[in-house]
MIKEDO-208860 format. One record per residue (C-alpha): residue number from 1; residue in one letter; y negated, z, x. Coordinates in steps of 0.25 Angstrom, whole numbers. Layout:
MIKEDO-208860
pt seq:NUM&type:a&Y:Y&Z:Z&X:X $
...
end
This chain:
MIKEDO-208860
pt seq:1&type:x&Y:-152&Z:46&X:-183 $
pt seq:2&type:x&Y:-140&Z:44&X:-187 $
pt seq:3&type:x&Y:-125&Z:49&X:-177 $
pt seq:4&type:x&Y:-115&Z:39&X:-177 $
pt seq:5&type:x&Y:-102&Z:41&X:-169 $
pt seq:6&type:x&Y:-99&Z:34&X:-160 $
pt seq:7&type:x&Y:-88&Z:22&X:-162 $
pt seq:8&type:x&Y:-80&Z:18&X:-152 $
pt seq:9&type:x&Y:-80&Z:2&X:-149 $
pt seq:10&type:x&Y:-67&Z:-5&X:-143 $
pt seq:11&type:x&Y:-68&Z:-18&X:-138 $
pt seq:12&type:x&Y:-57&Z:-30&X:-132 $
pt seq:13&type:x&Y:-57&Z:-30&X:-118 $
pt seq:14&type:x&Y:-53&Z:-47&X:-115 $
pt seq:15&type:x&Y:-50&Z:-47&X:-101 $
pt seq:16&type:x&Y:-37&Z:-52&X:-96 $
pt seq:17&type:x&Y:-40&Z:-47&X:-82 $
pt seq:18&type:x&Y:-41&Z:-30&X:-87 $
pt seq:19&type:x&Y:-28&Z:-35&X:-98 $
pt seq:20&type:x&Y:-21&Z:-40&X:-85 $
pt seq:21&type:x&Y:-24&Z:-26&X:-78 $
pt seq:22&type:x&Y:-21&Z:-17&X:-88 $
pt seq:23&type:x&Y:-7&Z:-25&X:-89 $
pt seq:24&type:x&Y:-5&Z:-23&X:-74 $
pt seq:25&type:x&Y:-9&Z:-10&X:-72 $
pt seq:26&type:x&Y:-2&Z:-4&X:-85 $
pt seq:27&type:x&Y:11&Z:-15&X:-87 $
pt seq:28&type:x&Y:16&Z:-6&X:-98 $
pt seq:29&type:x&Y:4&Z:-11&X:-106 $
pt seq:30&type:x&Y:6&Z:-24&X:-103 $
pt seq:31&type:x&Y:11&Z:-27&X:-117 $
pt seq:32&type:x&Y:3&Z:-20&X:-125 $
pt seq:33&type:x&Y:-10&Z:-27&X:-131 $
pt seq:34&type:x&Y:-18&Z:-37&X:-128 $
pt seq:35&type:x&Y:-32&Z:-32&X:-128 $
pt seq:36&type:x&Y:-38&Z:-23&X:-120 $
pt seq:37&type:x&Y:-50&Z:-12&X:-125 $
pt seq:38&type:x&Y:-62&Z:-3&X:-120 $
pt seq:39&type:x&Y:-67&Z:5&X:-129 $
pt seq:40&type:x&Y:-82&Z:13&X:-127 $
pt seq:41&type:x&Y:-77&Z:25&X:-131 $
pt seq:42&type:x&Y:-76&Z:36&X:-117 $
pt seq:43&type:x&Y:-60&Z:41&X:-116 $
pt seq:44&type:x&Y:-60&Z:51&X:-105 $
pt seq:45&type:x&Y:-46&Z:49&X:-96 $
pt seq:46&type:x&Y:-42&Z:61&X:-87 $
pt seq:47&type:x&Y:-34&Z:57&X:-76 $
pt seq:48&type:x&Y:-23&Z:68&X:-73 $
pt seq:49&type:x&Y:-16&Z:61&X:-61 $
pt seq:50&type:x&Y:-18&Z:64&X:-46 $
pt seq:51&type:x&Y:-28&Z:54&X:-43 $
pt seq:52&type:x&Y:-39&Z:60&X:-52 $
pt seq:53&type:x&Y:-35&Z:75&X:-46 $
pt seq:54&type:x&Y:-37&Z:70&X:-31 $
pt seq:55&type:x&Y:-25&Z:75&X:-27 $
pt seq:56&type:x&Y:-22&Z:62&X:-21 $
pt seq:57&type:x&Y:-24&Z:56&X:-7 $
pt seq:58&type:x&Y:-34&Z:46&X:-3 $
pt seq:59&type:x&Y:-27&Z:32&X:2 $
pt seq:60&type:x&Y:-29&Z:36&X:17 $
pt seq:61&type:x&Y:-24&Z:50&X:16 $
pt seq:62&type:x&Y:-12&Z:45&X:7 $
pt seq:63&type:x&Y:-7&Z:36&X:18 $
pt seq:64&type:x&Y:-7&Z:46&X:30 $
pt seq:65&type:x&Y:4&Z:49&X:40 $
pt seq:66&type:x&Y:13&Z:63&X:35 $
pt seq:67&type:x&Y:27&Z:67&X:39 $
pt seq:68&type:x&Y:36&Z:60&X:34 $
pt seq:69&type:x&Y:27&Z:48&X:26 $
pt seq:70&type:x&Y:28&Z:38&X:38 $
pt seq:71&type:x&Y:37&Z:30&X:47 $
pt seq:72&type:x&Y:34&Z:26&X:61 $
pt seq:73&type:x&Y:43&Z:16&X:68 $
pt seq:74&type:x&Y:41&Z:8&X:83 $
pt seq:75&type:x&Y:47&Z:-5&X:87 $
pt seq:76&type:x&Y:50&Z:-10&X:100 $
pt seq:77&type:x&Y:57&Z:-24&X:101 $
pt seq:78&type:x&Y:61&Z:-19&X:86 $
pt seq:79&type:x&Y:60&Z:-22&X:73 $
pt seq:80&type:x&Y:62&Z:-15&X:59 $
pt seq:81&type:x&Y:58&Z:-13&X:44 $
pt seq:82&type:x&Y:50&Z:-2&X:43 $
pt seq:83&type:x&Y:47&Z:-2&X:27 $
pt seq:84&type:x&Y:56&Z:-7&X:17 $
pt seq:85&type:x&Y:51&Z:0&X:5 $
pt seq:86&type:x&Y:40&Z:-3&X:-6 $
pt seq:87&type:x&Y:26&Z:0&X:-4 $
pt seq:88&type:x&Y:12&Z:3&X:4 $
pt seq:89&type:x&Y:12&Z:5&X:19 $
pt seq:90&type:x&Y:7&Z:9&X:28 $
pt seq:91&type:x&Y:9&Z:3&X:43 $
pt seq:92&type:x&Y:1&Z:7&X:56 $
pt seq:93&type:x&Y:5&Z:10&X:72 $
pt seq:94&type:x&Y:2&Z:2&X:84 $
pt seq:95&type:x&Y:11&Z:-8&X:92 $
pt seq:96&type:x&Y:10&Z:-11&X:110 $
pt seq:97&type:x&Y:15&Z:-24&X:111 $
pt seq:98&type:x&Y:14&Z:-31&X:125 $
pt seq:99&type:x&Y:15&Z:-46&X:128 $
pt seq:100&type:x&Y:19&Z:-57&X:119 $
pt seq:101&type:x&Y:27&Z:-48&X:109 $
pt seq:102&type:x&Y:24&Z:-42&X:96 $
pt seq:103&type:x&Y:26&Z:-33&X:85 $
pt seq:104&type:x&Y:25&Z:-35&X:68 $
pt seq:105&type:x&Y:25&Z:-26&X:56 $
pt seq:106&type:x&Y:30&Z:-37&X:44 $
pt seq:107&type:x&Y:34&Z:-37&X:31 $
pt seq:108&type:x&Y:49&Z:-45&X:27 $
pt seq:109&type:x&Y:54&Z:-49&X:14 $
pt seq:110&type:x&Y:67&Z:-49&X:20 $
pt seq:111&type:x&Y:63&Z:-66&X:20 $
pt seq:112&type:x&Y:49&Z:-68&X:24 $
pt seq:113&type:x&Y:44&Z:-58&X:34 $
pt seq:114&type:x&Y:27&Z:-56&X:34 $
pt seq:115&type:x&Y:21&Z:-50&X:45 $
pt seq:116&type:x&Y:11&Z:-40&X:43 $
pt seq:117&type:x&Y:7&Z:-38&X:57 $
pt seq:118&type:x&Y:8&Z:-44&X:70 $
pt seq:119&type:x&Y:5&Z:-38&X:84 $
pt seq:120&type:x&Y:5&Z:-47&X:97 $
pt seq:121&type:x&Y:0&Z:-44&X:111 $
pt seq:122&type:x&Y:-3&Z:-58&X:113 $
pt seq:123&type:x&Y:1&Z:-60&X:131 $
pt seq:124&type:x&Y:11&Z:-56&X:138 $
pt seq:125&type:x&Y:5&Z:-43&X:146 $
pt seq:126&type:x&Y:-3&Z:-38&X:136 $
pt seq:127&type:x&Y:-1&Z:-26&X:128 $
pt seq:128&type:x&Y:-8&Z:-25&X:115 $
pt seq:129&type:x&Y:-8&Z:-12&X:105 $
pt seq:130&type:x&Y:-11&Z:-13&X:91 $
pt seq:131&type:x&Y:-12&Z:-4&X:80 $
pt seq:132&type:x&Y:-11&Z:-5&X:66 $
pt seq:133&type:x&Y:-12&Z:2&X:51 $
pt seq:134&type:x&Y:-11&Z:-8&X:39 $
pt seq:135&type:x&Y:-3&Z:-4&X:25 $
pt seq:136&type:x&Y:7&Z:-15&X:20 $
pt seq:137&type:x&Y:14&Z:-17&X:5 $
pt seq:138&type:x&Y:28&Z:-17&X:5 $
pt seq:139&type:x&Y:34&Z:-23&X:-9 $
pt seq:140&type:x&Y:49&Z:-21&X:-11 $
pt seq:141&type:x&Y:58&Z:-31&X:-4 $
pt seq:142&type:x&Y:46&Z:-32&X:8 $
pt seq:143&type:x&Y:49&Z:-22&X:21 $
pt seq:144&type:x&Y:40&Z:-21&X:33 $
pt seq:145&type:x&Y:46&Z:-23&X:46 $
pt seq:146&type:x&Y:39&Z:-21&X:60 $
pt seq:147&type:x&Y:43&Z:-28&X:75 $
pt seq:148&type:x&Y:40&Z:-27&X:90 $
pt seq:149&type:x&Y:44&Z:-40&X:98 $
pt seq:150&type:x&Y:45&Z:-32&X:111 $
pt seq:151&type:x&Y:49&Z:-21&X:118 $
pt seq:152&type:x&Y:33&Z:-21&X:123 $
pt seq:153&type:x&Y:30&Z:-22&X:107 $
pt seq:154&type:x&Y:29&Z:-9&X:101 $
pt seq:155&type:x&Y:27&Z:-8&X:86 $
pt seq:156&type:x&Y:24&Z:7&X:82 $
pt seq:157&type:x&Y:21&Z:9&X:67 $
pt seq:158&type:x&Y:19&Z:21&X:56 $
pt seq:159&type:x&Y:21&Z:15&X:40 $
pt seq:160&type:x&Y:20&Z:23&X:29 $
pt seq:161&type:x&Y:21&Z:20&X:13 $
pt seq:162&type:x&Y:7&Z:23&X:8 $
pt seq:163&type:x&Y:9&Z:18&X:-7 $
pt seq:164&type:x&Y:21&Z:16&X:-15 $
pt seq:165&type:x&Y:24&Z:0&X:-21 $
pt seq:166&type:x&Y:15&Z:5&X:-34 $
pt seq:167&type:x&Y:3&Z:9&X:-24 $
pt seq:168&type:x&Y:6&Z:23&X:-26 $
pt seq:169&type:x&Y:0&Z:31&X:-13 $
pt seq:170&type:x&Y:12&Z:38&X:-5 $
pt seq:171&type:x&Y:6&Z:51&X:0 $
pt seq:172&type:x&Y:10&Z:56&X:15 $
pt seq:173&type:x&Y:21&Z:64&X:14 $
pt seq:174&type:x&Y:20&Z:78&X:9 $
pt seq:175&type:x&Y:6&Z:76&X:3 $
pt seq:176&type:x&Y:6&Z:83&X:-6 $
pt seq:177&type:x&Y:10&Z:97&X:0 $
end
């Protein structure tokens, strides 16, 4: 019986969908080649970032209420921009509202103004509570705004940025220690 080493084989990979990926994820190597490879020989990769140590947060940890990481604002016959800047966020709280008013958190352009949530009572005499917790991508030049028609149309609400305009997690503030 005869040893022979092992020889390594490379072959083409034709797919224009993993081409398409690779030039997304990695734009710096959008220029160069045009073929992609795979190759049957094992490389072992060690991963020395802090994703592979564990020394990050999970999603819902990462995203928890800490001095100083979140802003809470009321209205009352009111209306503001609450975020201006570029990113993830998230938006929760409750509103009162009573009779035929409303409050609405929306996202403005500065043009076209989308609104991202509605809350009505519906009849006069009636007093509805609602609460709420939903997250919301702002892109530059968009701001999220929040109103209350009444002075019996309170809008209370906590937002705070959870991921940067890349996707990169915003830990609560301090963590870590």
């Amino acid at each position: 019986m005869t040893l022979r080493p092992s020889v390594p084989e490379v072959i083409t990979v034709n797919s224009e969908q993993l081409q398409s990926q690779v030039r997304d994820l990695l734009p710096s190597q959008a220029g160069f080649g045009s073929e992609l490879q795979a190759t049957n020989v094992i490389v072992p990769i060690i991963d020395l970032t802090q994703t592979a140590q564990g020394s990050t947060l999970p999603l819902d940890l990462s995203s928890a209420l800490a001095f100083g990481s979140q802003t809470a604002v009321q209205f009352i016959n009111s209306s503001a921009t609450i975020i201006t800047a570029p990113g993830f966020y998230r938006i929760f709280g409750t509103t009162s509202i009573d009779g035929n008013n409303n409050t609405q958190i929306a996202a403005t352009d500065g043009a076209t103004t989308t609104i991202l949530a509605i809350y009505t009572a519906g009849t006069a005499g009636t007093t509805v509570t609602y609460t709420f917790d939903f997250n919301v991508w702002v892109k530059p030049g968009t701001s999220i705004t929040a109103s209350s028609s009444a002075a019996t149309a309170v809008l209370s609400i906590t937002h705070r940025q959870i991921a940067d305009t890349e996707g990169s997690i915003v830990n609560p503030s301090g963590f870590p220690v």
